[in-house]
Phi, psi and omega in degrees: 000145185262130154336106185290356181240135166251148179264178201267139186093341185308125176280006165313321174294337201256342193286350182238105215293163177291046148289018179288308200298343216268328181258005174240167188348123203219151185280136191227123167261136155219132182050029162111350201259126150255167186187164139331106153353121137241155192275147182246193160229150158250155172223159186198161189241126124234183170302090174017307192288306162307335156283329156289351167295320179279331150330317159308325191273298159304329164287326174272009206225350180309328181287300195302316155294357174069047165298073187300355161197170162329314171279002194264340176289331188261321186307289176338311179280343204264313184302336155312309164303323190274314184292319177299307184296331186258358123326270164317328182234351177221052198012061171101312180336158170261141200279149200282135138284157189241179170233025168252125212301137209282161174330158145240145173122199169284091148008128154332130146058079097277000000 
């Protein structure tokens, strides 16, 4: 279990780069306009089990991750994810974003 108070100086604090502002409100261009980043919501389905791992995972590690909140820990993950796949498939590049709503169901032969 991790301590909720670090003492000043703790080298625990230096292993997890500053990167939290990168997931809260951010200045953005979508189509040549910038602004300010807002936030939305999504739902999605997973398993009871997968949400309580991850639920768990946040509670013992949220301090040590500077995680200002839940969404910001799923925020994490997703980017983590999103970077990897545009590695794999669009050689690092970043994929354009859209506001059109994606297909709904499964994809054909899943």
């Amino acid at each position: 279990m991790v301590d909720a108070v670090q003492p000043e100086g703790d080298a625990t604090n230096d292993r997890v780069p500053d990167i939290i502002s990168e997931f809260r409100l951010q200045p953005t261009t979508v189509a040549g306009v910038t602004g300010l980043s807002r936030r939305t919501t999504i739902t999605f389905y997973l398993t009871e089990g997968l949400r309580n791992r991850a639920r768990s995972a946040y509670r013992a590690t949220s301090f040590e991750e500077k995680d200002s909140s839940w969404s910001e820990m799923l925020n994490k993950a997703l980017v983590a994810e999103i970077e990897r796949r545009e590695a794999a498939y669009n050689d690092g590049t970043e994929f354009a974003g859209s506001d059109e709503p994606l297909i709904p169901g499964r994809p054909i032969g899943f």
